[in-house]
N, C-alpha and C positions, 0 to 999 in steps of 0.2 A: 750743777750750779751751786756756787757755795752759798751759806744762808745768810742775808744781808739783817743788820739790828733791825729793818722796817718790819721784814716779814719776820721774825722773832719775835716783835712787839705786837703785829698782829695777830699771830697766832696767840699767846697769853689773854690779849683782849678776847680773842674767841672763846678760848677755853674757858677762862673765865665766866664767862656771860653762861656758855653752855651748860658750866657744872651748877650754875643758880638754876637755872631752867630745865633742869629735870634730869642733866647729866650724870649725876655726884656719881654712877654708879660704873659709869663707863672706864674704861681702861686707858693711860695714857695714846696708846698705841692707836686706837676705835677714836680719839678725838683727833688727832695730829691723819685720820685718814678723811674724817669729815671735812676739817679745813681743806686739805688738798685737792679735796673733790670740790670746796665751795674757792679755793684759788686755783685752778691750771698755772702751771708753767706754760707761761705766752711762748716758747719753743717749741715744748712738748707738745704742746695741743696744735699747733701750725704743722706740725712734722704728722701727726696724727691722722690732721685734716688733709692732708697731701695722700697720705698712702691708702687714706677709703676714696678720695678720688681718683687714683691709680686704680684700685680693686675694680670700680664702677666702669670706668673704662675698660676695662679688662672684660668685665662682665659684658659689657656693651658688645666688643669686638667677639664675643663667642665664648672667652674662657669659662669652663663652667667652675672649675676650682677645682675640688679635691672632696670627697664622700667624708661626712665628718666620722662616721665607723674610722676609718682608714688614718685618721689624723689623732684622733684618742685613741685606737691602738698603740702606735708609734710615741703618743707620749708616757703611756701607760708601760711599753717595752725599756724607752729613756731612761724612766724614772724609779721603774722598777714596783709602781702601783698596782697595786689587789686590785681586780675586778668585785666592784660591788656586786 
């Protein structure tokens, strides 16, 4: 979604406010995550909201899913991450 002057100017407002209130120390990147976690994208979060009630359904009808061992190995194989 491209970024409209509203949510530009809210965000600034936010940051602003945040770096008087205790922010100053945070990182451009740790502030623009706060906002987005206190704005959803009204698609994203509806897309979101759809696919945990697919999962639950899922769940419902018997699926049990997948052993999370078995899903962190394979992302860990992917990606090429060290075992801690």
């Amino acid at each position: 979604m491209p970024t409209s002057t509203q949510e530009l100017q809210s965000f600034q407002q936010f940051a602003a406010a945040r770096i008087q209130n205790g922010g100053a120390m945070l990182e451009l990147d740790d502030l623009l995550d706060e906002w987005k976690h206190q704005n959803p994208d009204p698609k994203q979060l509806q897309e979101d909201v759809l696919a945990v009630k697919a999962a639950l359904r899922a769940m419902e009808s018997g699926d049990t899913g997948r052993p999370a061992e078995e899903v962190v190995r394979e992302i860990r194989t992917k990606y090429k991450l060290a075992k801690e």
